[in-house]
N, C-alpha and C positions, 0 to 999 in steps of 0.2 A: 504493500500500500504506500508506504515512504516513497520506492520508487515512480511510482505510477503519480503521487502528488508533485514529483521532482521533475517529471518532463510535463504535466500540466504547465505547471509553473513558468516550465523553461519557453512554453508556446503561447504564453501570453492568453489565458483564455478566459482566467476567473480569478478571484481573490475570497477566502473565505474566513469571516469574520463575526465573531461571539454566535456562531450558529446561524450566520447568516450569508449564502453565495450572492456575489456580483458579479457580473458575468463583465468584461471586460470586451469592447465594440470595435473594430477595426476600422475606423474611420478613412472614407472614401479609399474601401481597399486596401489602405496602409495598415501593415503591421505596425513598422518602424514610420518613424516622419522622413526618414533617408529613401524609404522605397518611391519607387515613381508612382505619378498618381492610376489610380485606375489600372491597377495590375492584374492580367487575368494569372502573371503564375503565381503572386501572393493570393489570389484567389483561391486556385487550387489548393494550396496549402492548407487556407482555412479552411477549406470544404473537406482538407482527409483528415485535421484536427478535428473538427466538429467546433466550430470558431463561429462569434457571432459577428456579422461584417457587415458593413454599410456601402452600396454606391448609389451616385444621383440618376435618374432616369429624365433622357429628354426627349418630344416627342417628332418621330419624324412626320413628312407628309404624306405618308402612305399609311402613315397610322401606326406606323413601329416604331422600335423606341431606341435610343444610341444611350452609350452608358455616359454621360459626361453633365458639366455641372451649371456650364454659362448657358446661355440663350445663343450666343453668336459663336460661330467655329476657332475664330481669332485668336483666343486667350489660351485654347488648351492643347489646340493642334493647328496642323500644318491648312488648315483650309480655310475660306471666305464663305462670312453671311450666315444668314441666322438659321439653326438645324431645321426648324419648323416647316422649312419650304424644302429641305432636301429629300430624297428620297433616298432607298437603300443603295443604289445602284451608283448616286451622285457621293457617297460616301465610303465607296469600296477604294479609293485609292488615294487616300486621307489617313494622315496618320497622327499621332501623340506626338507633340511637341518633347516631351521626353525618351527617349528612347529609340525611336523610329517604331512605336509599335501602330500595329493595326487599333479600330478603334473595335469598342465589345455593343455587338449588337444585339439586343434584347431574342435574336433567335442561339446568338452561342449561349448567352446563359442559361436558357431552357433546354441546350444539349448539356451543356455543365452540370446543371442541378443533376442527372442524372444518376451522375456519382458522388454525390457528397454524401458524409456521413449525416446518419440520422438527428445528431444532436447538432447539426450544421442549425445557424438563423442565418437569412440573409435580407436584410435591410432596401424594400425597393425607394426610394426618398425620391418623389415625381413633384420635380421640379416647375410643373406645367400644372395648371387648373382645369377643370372639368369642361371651360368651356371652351382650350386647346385641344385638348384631349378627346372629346369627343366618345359615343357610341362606337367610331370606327378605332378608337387605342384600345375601349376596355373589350371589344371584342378580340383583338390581337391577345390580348392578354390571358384572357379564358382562351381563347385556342391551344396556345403555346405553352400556358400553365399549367393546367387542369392535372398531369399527372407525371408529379414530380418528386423525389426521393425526400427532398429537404423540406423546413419551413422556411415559408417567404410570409414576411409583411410587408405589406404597401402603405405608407405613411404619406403624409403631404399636410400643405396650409389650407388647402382646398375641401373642406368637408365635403360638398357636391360629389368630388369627385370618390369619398372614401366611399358613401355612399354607395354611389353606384359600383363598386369592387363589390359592397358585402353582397350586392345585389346578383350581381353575375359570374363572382366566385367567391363565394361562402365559405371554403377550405379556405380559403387565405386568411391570416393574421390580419388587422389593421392597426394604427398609430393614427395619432394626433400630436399636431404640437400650437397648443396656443401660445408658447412663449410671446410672441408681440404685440398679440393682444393683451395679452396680463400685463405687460409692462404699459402699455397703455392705459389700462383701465387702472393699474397701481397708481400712478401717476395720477390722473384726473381724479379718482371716488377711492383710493384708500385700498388696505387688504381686506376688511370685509369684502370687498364689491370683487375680487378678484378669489378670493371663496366663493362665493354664491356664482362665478361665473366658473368657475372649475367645476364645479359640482352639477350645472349644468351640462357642460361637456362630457362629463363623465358619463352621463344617464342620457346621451342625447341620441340619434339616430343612427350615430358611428358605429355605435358597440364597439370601441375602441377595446385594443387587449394593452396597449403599450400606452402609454401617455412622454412625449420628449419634453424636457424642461431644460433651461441653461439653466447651468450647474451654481450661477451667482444670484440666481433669481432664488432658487431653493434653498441658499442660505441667507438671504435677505429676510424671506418670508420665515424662515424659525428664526431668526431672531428676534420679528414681530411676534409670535406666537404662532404663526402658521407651518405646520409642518405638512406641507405638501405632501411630502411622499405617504404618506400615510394615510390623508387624506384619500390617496388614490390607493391604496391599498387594501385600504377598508372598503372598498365599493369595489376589490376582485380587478383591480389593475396594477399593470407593471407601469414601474417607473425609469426611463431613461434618463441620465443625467450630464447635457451632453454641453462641450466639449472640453475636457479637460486634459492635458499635453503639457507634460515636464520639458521645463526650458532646456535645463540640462541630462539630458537619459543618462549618458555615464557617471553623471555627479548624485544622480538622487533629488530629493525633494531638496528644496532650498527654507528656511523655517517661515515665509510665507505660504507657499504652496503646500506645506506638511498644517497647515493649520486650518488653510480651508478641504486639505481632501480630506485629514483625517475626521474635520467637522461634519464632513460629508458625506464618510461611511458611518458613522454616529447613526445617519437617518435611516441607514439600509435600505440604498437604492437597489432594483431590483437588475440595472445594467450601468456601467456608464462608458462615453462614448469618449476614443482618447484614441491620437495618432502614435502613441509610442505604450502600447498593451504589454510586450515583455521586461521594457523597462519600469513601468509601472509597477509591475508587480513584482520584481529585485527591489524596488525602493523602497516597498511596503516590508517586506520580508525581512530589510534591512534596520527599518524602524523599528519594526515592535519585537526585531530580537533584540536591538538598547539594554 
């Protein structure tokens, strides 16, 4: 069992504390912050670990979906102009600004899910609202999904669009993230008003299984008295707690960052979402053997 906890460890996947697992989220396919963005062989990796991973989904014009994170080709790869007008065909010889790699089109991931391990998540974060997206994406979706080895959840800003996921594929997970509305509504009406607006979401047409929160928002709010995570716990949802990423991964937590994570596992989020997973969890391992 020693050993088996010692290569968890060494893969970055979880952290487990007073009786309570965190699962540890690969953020935009990064293990490490050094790996390139949007990796499909970090991908595989996660998927033989049984790893929980994130990438963004953006839609094309054909109604499929490319794995990347901007609106426009410019920023992440080697191509011109906004995805939403490309098609599949317009994008097969376009590549990743880093690496020279191909780009990951929402039909290689549905050949990948195939082989991932069963305790594989993987994080669909759709970048595009319901009214991009259309009947013609959530049908790609159910086509291509429907029977897949792993779990997938589809999260997004766009409740319409969760909606219509639970609608037309009900095996899938969904996510929410009110983050900017809560910081909006904190700002104008206080934390009450951002309780009483949680707690609608929680109960509301999503049927959400995940809820994402920035991770500075969820210590703001217990400081006020609000303990979010809990909150959403006691209503049968998971808590993402997202994005937390040590400055330095070979140095360890620096004694600001050890004050807000450790505060942070205090609340027993039920993931959290961080570009650098194996170093995370050496820093942790490092601290509370002190």
């Amino acid at each position: 069992m020693v050993q088996m906890t010692r290569l968890l460890d060494a893969q970055g996947l979880e952290i487990s504390h007073e009786g309570h697992r965190t699962r540890l989220k690969w953020h935009r396919l990064r293990k490490r912050f050094a790996d390139p963005l949007f990796s499909a062989e970090v991908m595989a990796e996660g998927f033989a670990a049984g790893a929980s991973m994130e990438l963004d989904l953006r839609v094309r014009a054909d109604g499929g979906f490319v794995v990347l994170h901007d609106e426009e080709l410019e920023g992440e790869t080697t191509g011109q102009g906004a995805i939403a007008k490309k098609s599949i065909g317009d994008l097969t010889a376009i590549r990743m600004q880093e690496g020279d790699r191909p780009l990951i089109l929402s039909e290689d991931l549905a050949a990948m899910l195939q082989s991932a391990h069963p305790a594989a998540l993987l994080q669909f974060d759709m970048k595009d609202d319901f009214e991009a997206i259309g009947a013609r994406g959530i049908a790609h979706l159910a086509a291509h999904f429907q029977d897949i080895a792993a779990s997938v959840i589809v999260s997004g800003g766009s409740l319409d669009l969760i909606v219509a996921v639970k609608e037309k594929l009900p095996h899938l997970l969904r996510g929410i993230d009110p983050t900017d509305k809560l910081y909006d509504i904190k700002k104008a009406n206080g934390w009450k008003a951002v309780e009483t607006e949680l707690r609608a979401d929680l109960r509301g047409p999503t049927e959400p299984d995940t809820i994402y929160l920035h991770w500075p928002l969820i210590l703001d709010a217990a400081n006020e008295g609000l303990d979010m995570i809990a909150l959403c716990q006691d209503e049968g949802k998971r808590v993402d707690a997202w994005t937390f990423t040590l400055k330095g991964p070979d140095t360890g937590f620096s004694e600001e960052e050890w004050l807000g994570f450790s505060t942070l596992m205090a609340l027993k989020p039920d993931q959290i979402t961080t570009d650098e997973a194996p170093a995370t969890e050496r820093a942790w391992r490092r601290r509370m053997a002190d």
